[in-house]
PDB file of N, CA, C, O and CB in Angstrom:
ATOM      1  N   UNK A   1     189.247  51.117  47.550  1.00  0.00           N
ATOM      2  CA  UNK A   1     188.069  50.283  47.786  1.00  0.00           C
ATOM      3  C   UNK A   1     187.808  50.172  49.288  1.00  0.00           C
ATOM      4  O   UNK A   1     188.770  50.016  50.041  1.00  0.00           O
ATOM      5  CB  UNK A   1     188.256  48.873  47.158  1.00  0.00           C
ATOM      6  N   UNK A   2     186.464  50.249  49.807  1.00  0.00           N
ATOM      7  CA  UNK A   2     186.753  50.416  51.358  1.00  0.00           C
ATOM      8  C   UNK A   2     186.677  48.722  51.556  1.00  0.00           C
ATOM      9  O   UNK A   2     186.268  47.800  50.850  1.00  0.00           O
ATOM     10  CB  UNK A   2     185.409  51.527  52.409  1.00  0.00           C
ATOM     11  N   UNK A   3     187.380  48.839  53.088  1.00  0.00           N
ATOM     12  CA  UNK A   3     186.865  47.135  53.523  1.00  0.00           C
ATOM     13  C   UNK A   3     185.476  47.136  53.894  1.00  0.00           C
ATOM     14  O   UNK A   3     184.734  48.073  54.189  1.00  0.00           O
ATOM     15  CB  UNK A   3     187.692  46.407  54.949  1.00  0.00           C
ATOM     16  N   UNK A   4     185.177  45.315  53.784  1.00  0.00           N
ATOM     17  CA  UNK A   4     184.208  44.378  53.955  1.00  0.00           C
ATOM     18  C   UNK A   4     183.433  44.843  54.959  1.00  0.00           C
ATOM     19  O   UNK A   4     182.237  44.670  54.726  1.00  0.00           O
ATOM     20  CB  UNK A   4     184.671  43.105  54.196  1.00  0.00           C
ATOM     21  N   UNK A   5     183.652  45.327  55.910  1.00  0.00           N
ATOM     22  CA  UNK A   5     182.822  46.091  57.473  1.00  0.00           C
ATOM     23  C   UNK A   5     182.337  46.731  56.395  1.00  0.00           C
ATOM     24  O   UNK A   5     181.307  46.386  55.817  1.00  0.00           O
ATOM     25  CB  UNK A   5     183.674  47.142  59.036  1.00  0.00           C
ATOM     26  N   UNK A   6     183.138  47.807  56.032  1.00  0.00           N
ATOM     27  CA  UNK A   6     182.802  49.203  55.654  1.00  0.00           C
ATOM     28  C   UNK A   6     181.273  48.643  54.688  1.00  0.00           C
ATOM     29  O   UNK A   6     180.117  48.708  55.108  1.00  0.00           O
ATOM     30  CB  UNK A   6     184.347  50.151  54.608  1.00  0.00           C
ATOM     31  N   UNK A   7     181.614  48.238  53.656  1.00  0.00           N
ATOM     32  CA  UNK A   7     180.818  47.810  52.601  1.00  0.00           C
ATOM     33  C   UNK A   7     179.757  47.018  53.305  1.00  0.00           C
ATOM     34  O   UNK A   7     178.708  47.204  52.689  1.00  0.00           O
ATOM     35  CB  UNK A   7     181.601  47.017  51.518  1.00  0.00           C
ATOM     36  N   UNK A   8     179.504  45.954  54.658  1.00  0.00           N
ATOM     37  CA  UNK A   8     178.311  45.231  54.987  1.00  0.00           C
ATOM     38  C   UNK A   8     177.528  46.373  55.738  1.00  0.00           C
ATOM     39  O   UNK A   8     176.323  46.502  55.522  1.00  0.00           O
ATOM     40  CB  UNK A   8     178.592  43.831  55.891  1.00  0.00           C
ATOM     41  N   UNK A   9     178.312  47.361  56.781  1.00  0.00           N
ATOM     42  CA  UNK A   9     177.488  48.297  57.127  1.00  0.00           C
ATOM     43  C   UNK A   9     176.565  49.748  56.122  1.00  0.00           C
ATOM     44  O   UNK A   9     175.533  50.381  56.347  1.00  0.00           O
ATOM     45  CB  UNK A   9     178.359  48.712  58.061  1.00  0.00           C
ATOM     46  N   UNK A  10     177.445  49.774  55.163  1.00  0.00           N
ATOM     47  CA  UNK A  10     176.628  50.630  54.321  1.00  0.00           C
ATOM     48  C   UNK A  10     175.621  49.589  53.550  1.00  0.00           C
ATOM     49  O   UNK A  10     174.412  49.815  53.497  1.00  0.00           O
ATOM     50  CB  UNK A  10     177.603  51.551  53.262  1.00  0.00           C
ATOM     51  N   UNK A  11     176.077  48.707  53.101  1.00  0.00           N
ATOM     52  CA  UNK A  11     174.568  47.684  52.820  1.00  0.00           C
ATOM     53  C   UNK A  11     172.970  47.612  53.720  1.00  0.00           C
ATOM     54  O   UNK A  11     171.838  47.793  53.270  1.00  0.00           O
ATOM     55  CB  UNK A  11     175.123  46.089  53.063  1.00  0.00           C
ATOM     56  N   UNK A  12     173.476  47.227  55.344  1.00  0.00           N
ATOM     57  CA  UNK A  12     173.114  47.474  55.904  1.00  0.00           C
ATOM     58  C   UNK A  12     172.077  48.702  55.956  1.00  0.00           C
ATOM     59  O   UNK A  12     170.897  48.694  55.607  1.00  0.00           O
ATOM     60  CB  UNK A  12     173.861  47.276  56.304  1.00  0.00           C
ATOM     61  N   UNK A  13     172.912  49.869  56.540  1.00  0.00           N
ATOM     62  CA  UNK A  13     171.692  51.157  56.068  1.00  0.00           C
ATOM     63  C   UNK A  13     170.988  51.404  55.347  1.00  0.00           C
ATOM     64  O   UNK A  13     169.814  51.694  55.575  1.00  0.00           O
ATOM     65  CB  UNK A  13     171.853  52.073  55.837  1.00  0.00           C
ATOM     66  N   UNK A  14     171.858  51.322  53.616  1.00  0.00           N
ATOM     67  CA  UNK A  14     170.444  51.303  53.047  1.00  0.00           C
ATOM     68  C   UNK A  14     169.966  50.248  52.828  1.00  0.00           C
ATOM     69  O   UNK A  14     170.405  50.074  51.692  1.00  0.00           O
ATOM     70  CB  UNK A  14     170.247  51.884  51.978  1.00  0.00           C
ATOM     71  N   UNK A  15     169.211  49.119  53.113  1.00  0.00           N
ATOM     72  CA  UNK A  15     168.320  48.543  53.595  1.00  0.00           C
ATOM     73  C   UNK A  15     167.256  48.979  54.803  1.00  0.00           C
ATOM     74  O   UNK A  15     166.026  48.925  54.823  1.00  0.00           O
ATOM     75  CB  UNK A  15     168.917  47.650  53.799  1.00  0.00           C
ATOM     76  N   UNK A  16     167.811  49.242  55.380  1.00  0.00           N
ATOM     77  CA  UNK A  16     167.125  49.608  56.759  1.00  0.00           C
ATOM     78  C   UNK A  16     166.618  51.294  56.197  1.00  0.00           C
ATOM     79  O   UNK A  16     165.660  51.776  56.801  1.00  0.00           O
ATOM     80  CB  UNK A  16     168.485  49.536  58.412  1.00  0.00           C
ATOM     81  N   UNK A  17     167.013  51.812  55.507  1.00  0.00           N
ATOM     82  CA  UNK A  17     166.217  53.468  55.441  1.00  0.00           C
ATOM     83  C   UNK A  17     165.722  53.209  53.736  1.00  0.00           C
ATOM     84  O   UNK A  17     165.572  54.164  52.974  1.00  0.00           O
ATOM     85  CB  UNK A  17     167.687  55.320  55.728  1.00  0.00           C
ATOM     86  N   UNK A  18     165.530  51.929  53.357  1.00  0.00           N
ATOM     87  CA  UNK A  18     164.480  51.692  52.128  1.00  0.00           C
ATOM     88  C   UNK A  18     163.545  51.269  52.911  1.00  0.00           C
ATOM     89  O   UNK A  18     162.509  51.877  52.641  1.00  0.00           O
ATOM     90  CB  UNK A  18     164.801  50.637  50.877  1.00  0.00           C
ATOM     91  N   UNK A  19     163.365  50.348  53.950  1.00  0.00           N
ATOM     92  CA  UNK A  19     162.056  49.965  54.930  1.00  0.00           C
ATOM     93  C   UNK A  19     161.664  51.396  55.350  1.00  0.00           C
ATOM     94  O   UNK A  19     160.540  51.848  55.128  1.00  0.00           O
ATOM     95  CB  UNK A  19     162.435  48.876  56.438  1.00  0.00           C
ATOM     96  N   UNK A  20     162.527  52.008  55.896  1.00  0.00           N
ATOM     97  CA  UNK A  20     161.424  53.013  56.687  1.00  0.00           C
ATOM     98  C   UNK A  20     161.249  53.646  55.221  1.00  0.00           C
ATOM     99  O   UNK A  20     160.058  53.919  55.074  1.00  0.00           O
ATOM    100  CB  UNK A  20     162.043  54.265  58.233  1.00  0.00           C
ATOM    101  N   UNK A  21     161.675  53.835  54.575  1.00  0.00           N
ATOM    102  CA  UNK A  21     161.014  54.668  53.413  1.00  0.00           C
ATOM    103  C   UNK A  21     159.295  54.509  53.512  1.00  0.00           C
ATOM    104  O   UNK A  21     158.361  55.247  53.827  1.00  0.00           O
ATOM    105  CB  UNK A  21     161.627  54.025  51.803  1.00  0.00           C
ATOM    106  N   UNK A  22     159.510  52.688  52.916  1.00  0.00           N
ATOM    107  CA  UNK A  22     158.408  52.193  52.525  1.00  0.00           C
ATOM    108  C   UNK A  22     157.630  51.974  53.683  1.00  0.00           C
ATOM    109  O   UNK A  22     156.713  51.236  53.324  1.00  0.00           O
ATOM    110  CB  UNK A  22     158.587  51.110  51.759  1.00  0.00           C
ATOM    111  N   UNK A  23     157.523  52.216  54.825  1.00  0.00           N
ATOM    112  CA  UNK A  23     156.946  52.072  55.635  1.00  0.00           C
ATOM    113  C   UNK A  23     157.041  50.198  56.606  1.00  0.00           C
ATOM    114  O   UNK A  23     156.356  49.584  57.424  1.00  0.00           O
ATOM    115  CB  UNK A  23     155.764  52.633  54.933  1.00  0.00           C
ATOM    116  N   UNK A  24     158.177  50.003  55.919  1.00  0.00           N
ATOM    117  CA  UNK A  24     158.014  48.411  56.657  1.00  0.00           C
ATOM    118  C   UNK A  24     158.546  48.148  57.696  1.00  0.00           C
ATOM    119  O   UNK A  24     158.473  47.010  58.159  1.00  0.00           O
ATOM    120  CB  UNK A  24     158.484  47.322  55.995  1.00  0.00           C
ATOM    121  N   UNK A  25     159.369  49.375  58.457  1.00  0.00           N
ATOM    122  CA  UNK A  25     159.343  49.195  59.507  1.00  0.00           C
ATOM    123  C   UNK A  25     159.523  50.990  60.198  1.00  0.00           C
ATOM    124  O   UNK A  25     159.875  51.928  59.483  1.00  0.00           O
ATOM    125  CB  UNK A  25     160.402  48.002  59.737  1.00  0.00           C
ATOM    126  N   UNK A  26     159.264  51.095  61.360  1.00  0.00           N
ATOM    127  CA  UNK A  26     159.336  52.690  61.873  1.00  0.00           C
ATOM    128  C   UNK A  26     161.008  53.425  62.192  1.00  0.00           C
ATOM    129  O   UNK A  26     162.122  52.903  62.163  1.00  0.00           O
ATOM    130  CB  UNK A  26     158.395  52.713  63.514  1.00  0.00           C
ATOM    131  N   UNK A  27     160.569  54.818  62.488  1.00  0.00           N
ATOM    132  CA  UNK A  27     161.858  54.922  62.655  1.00  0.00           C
ATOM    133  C   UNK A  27     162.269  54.550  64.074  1.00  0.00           C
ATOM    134  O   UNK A  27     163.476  54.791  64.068  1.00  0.00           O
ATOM    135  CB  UNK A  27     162.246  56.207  62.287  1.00  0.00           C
ATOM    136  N   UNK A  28     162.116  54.333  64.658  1.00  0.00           N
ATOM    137  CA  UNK A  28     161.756  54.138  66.548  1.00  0.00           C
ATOM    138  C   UNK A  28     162.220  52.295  66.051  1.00  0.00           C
ATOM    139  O   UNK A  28     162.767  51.548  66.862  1.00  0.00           O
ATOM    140  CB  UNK A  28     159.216  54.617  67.451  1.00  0.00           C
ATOM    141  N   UNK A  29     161.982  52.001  65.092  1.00  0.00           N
ATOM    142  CA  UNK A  29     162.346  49.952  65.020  1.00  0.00           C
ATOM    143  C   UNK A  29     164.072  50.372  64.738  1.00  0.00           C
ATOM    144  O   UNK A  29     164.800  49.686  65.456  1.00  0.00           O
ATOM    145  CB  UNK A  29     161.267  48.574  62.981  1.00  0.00           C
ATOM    146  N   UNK A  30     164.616  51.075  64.098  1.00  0.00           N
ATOM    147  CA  UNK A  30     165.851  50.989  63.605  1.00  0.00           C
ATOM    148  C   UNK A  30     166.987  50.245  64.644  1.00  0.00           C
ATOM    149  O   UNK A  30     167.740  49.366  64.224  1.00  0.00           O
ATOM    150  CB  UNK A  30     166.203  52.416  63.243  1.00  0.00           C
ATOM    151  N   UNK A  31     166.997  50.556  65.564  1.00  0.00           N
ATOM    152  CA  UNK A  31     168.034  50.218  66.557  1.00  0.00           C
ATOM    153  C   UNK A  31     167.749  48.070  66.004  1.00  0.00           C
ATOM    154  O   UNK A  31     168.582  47.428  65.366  1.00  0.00           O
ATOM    155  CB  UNK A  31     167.425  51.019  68.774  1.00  0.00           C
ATOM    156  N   UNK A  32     166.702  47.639  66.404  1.00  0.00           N
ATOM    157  CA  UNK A  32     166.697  46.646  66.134  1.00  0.00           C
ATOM    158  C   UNK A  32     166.390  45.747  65.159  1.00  0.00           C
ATOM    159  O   UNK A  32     166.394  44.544  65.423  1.00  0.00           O
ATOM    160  CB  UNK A  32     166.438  46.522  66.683  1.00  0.00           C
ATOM    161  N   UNK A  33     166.005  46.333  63.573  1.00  0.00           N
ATOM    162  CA  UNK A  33     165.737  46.095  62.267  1.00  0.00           C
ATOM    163  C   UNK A  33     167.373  46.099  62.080  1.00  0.00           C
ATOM    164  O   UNK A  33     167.826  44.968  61.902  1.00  0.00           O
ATOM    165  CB  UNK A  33     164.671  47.233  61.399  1.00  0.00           C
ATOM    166  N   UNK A  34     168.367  47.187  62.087  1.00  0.00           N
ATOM    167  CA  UNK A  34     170.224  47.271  62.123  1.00  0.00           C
ATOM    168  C   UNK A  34     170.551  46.338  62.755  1.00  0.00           C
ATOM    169  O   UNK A  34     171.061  45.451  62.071  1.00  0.00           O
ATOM    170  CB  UNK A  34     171.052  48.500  62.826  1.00  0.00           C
ATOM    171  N   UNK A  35     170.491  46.173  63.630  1.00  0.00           N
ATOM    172  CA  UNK A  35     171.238  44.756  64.134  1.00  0.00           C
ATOM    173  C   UNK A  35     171.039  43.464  63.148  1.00  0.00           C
ATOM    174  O   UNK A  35     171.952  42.960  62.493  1.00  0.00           O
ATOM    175  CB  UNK A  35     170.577  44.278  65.680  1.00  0.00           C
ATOM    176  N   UNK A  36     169.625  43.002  63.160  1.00  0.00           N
ATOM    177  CA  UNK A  36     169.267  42.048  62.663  1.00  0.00           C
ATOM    178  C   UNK A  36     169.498  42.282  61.160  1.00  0.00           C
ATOM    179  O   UNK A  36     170.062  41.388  60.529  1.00  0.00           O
ATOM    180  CB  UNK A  36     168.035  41.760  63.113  1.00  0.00           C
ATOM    181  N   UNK A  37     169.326  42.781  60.880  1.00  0.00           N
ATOM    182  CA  UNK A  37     170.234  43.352  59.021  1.00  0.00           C
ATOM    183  C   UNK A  37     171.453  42.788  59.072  1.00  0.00           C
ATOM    184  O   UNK A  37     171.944  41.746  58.639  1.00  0.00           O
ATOM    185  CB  UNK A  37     170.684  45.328  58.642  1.00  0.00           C
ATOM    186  N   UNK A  38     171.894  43.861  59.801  1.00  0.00           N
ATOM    187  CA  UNK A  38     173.435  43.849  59.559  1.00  0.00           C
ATOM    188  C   UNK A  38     173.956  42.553  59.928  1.00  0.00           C
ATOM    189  O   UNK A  38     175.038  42.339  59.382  1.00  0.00           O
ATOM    190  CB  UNK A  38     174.215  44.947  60.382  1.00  0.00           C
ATOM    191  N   UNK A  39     173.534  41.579  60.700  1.00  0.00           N
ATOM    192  CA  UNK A  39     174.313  40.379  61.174  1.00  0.00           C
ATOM    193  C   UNK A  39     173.865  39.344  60.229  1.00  0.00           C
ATOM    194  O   UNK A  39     174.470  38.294  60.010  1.00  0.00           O
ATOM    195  CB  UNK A  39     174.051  39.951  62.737  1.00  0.00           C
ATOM    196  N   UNK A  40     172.906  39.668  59.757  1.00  0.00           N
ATOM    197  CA  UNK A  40     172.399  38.887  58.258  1.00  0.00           C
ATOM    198  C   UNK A  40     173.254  38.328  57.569  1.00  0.00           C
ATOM    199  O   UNK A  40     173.718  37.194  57.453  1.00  0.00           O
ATOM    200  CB  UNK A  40     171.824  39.695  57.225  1.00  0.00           C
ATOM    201  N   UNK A  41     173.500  40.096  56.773  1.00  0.00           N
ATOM    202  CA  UNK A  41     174.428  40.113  55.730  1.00  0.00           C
ATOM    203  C   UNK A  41     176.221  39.787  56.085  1.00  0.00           C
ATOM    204  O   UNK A  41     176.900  39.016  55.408  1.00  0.00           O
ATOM    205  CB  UNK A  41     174.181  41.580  55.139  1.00  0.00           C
ATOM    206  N   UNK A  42     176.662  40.456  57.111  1.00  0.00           N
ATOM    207  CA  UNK A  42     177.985  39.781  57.817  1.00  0.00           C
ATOM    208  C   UNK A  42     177.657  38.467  57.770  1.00  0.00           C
ATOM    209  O   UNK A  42     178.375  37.984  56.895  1.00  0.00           O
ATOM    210  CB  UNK A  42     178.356  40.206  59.385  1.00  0.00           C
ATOM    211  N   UNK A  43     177.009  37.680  58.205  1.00  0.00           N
ATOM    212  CA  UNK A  43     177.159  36.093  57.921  1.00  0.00           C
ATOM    213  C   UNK A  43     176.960  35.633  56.606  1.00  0.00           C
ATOM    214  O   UNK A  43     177.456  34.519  56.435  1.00  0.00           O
ATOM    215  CB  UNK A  43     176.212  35.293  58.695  1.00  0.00           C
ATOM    216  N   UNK A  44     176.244  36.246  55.337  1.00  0.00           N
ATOM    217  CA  UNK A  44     175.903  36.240  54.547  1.00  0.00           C
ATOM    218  C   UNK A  44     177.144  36.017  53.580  1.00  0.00           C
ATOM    219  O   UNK A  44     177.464  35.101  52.821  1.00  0.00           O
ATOM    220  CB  UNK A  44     175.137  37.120  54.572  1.00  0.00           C
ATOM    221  N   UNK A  45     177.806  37.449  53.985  1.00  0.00           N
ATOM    222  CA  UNK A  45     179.399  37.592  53.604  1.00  0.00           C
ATOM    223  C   UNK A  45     180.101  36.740  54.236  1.00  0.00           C
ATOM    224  O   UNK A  45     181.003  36.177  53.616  1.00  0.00           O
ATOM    225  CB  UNK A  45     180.061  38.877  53.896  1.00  0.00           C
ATOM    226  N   UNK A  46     179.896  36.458  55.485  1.00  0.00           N
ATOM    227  CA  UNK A  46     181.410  35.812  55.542  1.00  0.00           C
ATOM    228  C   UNK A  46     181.026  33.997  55.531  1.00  0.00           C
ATOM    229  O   UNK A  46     181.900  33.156  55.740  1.00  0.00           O
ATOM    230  CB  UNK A  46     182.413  36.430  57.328  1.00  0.00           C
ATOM    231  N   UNK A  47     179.867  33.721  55.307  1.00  0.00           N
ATOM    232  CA  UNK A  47     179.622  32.660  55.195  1.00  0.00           C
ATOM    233  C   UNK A  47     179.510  31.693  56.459  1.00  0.00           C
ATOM    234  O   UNK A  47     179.799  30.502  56.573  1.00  0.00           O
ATOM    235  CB  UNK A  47     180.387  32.391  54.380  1.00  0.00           C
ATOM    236  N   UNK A  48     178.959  32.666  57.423  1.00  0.00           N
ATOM    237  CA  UNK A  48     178.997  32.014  58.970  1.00  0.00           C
ATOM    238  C   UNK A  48     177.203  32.135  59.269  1.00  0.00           C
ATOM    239  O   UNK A  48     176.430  32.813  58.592  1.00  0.00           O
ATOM    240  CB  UNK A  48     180.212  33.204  60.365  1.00  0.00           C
ATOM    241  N   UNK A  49     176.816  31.236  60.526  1.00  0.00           N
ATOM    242  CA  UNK A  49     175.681  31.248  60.619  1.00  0.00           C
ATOM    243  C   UNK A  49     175.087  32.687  61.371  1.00  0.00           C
ATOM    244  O   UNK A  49     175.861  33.008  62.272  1.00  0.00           O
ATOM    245  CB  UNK A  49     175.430  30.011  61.213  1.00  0.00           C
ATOM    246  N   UNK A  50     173.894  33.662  61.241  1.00  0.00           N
ATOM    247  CA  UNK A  50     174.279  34.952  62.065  1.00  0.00           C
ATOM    248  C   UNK A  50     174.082  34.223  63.954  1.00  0.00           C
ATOM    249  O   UNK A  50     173.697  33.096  64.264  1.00  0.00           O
ATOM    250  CB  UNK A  50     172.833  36.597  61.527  1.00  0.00           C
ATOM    251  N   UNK A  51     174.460  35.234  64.774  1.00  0.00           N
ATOM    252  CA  UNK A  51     174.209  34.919  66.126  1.00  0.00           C
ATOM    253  C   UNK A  51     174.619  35.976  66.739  1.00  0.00           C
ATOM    254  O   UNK A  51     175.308  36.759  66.085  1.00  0.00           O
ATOM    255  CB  UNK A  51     174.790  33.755  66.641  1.00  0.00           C
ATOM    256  N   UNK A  52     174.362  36.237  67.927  1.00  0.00           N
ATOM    257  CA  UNK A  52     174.383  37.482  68.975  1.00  0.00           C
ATOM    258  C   UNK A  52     175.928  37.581  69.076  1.00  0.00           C
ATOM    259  O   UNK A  52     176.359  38.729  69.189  1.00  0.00           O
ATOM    260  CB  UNK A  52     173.547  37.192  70.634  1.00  0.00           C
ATOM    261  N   UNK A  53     176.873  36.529  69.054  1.00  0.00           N
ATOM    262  CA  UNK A  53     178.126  36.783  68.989  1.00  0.00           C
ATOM    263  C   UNK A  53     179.158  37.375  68.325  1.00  0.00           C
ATOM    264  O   UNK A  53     180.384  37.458  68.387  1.00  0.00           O
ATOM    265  CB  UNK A  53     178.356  36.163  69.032  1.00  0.00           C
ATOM    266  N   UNK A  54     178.024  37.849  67.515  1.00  0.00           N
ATOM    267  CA  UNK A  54     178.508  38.471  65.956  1.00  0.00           C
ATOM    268  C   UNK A  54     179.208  40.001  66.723  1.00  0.00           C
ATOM    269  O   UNK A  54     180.345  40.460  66.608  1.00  0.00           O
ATOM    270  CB  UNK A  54     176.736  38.849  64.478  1.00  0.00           C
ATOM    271  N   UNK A  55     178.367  40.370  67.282  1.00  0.00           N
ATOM    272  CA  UNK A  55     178.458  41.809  67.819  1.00  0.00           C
ATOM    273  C   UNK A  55     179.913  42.074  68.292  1.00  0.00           C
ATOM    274  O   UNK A  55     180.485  43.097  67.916  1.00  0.00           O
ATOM    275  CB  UNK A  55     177.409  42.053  69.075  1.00  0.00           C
ATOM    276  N   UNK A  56     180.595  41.084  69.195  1.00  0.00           N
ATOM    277  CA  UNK A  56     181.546  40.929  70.004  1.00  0.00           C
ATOM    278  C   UNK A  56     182.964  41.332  68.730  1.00  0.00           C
ATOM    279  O   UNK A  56     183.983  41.968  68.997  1.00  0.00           O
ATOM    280  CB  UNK A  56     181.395  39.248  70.800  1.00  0.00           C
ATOM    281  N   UNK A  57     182.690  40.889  67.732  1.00  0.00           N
ATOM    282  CA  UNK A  57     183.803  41.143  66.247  1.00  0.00           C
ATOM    283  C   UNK A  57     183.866  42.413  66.208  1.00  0.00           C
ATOM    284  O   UNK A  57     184.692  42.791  65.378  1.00  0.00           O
ATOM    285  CB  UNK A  57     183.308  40.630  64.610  1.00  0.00           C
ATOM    286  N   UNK A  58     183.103  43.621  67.006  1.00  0.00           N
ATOM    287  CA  UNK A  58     183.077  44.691  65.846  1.00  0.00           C
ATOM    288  C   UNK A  58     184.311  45.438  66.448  1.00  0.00           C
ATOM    289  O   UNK A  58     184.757  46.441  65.891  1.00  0.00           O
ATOM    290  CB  UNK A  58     181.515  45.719  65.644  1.00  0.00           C
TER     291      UNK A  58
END
């Protein structure tokens, strides 16, 4: 079973490449649609509020 990273960052992606699918966001937004995803769902999971400090964990 992979770990919890493993599993919030592949959540992560696909989310972020079903938007650009659908056009809801570009591919040129990704850098900052991924962040804001991904720190979502990491707080989501770990039950913390998200924040820029999130980054500093990885």
């Amino acid at each position: 079973m992979a770990s919890v990273e493993e599993q919030i960052l592949r959540t992560a992606k696909e989310i972020v490449v079903k938007f650009i699918e659908t056009g809801r966001i570009s591919p040129t937004g990704f850098p900052d649609a991924f962040q804001s995803i991904y720190r979502t769902i990491a707080a989501t999971v770990k039950d913390q509020p998200p924040s820029a400090a999130d980054d500093s964990e990885t």
